[in-house]
Structures are given as structure tokens and as C-alpha cells.
C-alpha positions in Angstrom: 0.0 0.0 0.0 1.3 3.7 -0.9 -0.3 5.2 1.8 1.2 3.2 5.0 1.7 5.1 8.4 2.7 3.5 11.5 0.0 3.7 14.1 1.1 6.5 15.9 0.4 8.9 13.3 -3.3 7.9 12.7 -6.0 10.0 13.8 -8.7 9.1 16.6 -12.0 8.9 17.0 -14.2 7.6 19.8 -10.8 6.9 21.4 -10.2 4.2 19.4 -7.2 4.7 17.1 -8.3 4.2 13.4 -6.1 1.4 12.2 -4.5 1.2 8.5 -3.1 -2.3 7.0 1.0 -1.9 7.8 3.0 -3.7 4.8 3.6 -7.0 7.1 -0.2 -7.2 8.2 -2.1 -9.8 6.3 -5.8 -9.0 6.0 -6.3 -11.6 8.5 -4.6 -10.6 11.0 -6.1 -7.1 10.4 -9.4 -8.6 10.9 -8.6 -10.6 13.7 -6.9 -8.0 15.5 -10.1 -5.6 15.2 -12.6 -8.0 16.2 -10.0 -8.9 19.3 -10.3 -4.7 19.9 -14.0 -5.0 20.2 -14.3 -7.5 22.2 -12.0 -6.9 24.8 -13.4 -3.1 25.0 -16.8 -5.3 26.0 -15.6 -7.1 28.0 -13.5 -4.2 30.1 -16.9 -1.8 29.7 -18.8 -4.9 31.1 -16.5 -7.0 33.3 -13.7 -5.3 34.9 -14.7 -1.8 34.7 -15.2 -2.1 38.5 -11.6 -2.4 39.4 -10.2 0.2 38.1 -11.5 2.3 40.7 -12.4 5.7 38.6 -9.7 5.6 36.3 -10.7 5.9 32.7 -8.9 3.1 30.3 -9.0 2.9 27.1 -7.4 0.3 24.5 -6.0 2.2 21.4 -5.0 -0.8 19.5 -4.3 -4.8 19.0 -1.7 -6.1 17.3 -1.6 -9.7 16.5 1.6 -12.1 15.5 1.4 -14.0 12.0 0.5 -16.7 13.6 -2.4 -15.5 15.4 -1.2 -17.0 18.8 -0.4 -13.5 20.8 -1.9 -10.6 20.9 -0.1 -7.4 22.0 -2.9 -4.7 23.6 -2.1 -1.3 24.2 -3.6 0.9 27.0 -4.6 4.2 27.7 -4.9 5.1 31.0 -6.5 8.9 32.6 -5.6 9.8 34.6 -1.7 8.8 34.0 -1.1 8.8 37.7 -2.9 5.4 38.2 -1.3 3.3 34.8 0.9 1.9 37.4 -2.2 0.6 39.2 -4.2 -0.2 36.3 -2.0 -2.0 34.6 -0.9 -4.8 37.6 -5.2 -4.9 38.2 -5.0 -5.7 34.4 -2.2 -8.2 34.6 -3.8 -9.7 37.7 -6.9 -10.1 35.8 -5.0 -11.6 32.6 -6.4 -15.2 32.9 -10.1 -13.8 33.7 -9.5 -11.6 30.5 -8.5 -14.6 28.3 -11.2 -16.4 29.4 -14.0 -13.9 29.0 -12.5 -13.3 25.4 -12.4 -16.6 24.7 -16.2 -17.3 25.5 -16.6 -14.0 23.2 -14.5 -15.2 20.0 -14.8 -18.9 20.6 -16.9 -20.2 17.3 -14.9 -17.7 15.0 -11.4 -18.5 16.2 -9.8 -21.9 16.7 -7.4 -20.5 19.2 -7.5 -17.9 21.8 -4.1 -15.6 21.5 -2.1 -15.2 24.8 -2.2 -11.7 25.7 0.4 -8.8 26.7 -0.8 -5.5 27.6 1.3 -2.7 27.4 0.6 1.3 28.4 0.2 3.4 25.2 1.9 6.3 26.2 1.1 8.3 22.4 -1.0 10.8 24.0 1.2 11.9 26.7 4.2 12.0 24.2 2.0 14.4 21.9 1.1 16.7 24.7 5.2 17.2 26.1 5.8 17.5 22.4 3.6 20.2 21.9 4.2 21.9 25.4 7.6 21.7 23.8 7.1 23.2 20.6 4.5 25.7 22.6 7.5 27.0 24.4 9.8 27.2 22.0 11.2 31.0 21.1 11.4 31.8 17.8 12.1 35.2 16.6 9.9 36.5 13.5 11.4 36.5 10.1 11.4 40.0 9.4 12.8 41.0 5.9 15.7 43.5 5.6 15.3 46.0 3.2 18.5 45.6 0.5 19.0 49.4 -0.3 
């Protein structure tokens, strides 16, 4: 595909990160990995919401391996003070998760993938960066008159 990006430059909406094929994604994985998404936003809306006592989590994205055997989530946690705690409530709650996920995917998927969760730290890397470039002085070009 011409038009490739990786998937931290993609836009988002309903704080789910709009995905794009990358050149070593097959169309299956693709589709896996999205239906993977869905389902484990379900089952954290419905099944685990409760733990992570008022924090606000979102998962940005699924990535799955070739084989379809592991699937790498990424997190968003708000407020970033508590993605410490949400994320050993999460991996405490890893097995549940699997299991929950595989009750949800179980007659379109011959395997459940193991899962790793990782903290998707995008938006707090785009807000230093533009702090950053918000701070930054940079004198105005004024011309200089050549006579």
C-alpha cells in the first residue's frame, strides 16, 4: 500500500485509534486483531470496569503475530497517575480476560491468542511535544530592506 503510516500517526476517533493495513499485516490478522479490539473493549466496559477504581482506560489498539497465537494490547490510562495501578489490576486479571475473550470469539477462532498488555503512552508523548514546541522562542522573520 502507498499510503502506510505507522499507528502512531493515525487520527482518533471515539478513542479508538483508526487502524491502517501496515505492509507485514495480512488481512487476517487485520481482521482478527479488530474483532480482538472490540471485544475486549466489551468485556472491560462490562466485566472489569469495577476495578479500576475511577480511572478511565481505554485500549488504542491490538496487534496480533502471523500466527495469530499473541496478541499485544495497548492501553490508555486517565488519569496517567494510576497506569501503574491499572495495569498490575489488568495483569492480575490476565487469565479472567483470556477467558472472558475466549467465550466472546470462541466459534470464529480456533485459538485464543495469549495476551500482553502494554501502556500506550502516544498521547502523553504528543502533549510534552507540543508543550515543547509551545515554548519554543522563535524570533519572526522580518525581511531587511536591501538598499
Amino acid at each position: 500500500m502507498a499510503n502506510c503510516t505507522t499507528k502512531y500517526d493515525l487520527p482518533v476517533l471515539y478513542s479508538v485509534r483508526l487502524i491502517t493495513f501496515t505492509p507485514m499485516e495480512t488481512q487476517r490478522q487485520h481482521k482478527f486483531s479488530r474483532q480482538i479490539l472490540k471485544d475486549l473493549a466489551d468485556i472491560f466496559q462490562r466485566h472489569i470496569q469495577d476495578s479500576f477504581k475511577g480511572a478511565f482506560v481505554t485500549i488504542t489498539d491490538v496487534t496480533i503475530s502471523p500466527d495469530l497465537s499473541i496478541a499485544n494490547v495497548y492501553v490508555s490510562v486517565f488519569p496517567v497517575a494510576q497506569s501503574d495501578t491499572v495495569m498490575q489490576i489488568i495483569e492480575q486479571h490476565t487469565k479472567r480476560i483470556r477467558g472472558l475473550l475466549g467465550n466472546a470469539i470462541g466459534k470464529q477462532a480456533r485459538i485464543v491468542p495469549a495476551l500482553r498488555f502494554f501502556l500506550d503512552t502516544t498521547e502523553e508523548r504528543a502533549a510534552h511535544m507540543d508543550k515543547l514546541l509551545d515554548n519554543l522562542d522563535i524570533p519572526k522573520n522580518e525581511e531587511d530592506p536591501e538598499d
